[in-house]
N, C-alpha and C positions, 0 to 999 in steps of 0.2 A: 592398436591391437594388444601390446601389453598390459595397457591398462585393464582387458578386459579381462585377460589371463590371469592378472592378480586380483580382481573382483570374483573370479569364479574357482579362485585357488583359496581367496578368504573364505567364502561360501562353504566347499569343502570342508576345510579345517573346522570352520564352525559345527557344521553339520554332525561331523565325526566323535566333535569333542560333545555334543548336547549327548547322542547315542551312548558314549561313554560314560558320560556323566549319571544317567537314567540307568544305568548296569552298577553302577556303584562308584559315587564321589571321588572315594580314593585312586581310583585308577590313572587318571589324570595325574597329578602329582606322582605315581608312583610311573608311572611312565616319564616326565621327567627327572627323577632322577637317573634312570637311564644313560639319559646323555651325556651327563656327567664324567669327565677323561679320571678315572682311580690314579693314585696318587703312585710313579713309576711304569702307569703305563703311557702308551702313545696317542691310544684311540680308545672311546667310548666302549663299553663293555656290548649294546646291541652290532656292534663290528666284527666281535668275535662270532657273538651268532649266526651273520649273518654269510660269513666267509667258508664256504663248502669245505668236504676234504679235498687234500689234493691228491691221496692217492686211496688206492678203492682195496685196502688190505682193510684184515679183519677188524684190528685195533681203530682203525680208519673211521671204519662203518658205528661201531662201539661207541666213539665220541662223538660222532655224527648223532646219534641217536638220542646221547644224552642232550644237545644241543634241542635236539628237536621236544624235549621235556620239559626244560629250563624252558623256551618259547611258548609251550602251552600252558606252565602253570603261570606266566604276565597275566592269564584271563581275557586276551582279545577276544576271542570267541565267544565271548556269550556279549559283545557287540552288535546290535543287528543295524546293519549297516543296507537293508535290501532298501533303502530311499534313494543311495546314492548309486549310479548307473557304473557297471563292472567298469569301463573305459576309463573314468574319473580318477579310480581308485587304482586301477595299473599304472598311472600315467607317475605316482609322486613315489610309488611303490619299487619304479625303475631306478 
C-alpha cells in the first residue's frame, strides 16, 4: 500500500511541477529557494507564512495581511491546477 502512496504522491508532484512550469520556468526554482533555513534563523522563511496570528488585535490583523501579500505575489495562482482532484491537493497541503 505504500508503495502505491508514493507512486501517486510522485505523480502529484509531477503533475504540479509540469502546471508550474507551463506558467513560467522560473517559478519552480524560485520556489525552492523557499526552503531554504536564512542564515540565524531556525525555520524556512514559508514557516513564517504559514504560522497564523496568534492574537486577533489590530497590529495582529496588519501583519497577517501583509503575509497574505508576500503569498500572493510567489504567483501560485495563475497555476491551473483543475487536473488534479481538490482531495489530492489537501492531503500534502495538511
Amino acid at each position: 500500500m505504500s508503495e502505491a502512496r508514493t507512486a501517486a504522491e510522485r505523480r502529484l508532484y509531477q503533475s504540479v511541477a509540469r502546471a508550474a512550469h507551463r506558467v513560467d520556468p522560473q517559478l519552480a526554482p524560485a520556489l525552492k529557494t523557499l526552503l531554504v533555513v536564512p542564515a540565524g534563523k531556525r525555520v524556512p522563511e514559508p514557516e513564517r507564512l504559514w504560522t497564523p496570528p496568534v492574537k486577533s488585535t489590530g497590529t495582529a490583523m496588519v501583519r497577517a495581511m501583509k503575509r497574505v501579500e508576500e503569498i500572493s505575489a510567489v504567483g501560485l495562482g495563475r497555476v491551473n491546477l483543475s487536473s488534479v482532484s481538490v482531495n489530492r491537493l489537501n492531503t500534502p497541503a495538511r
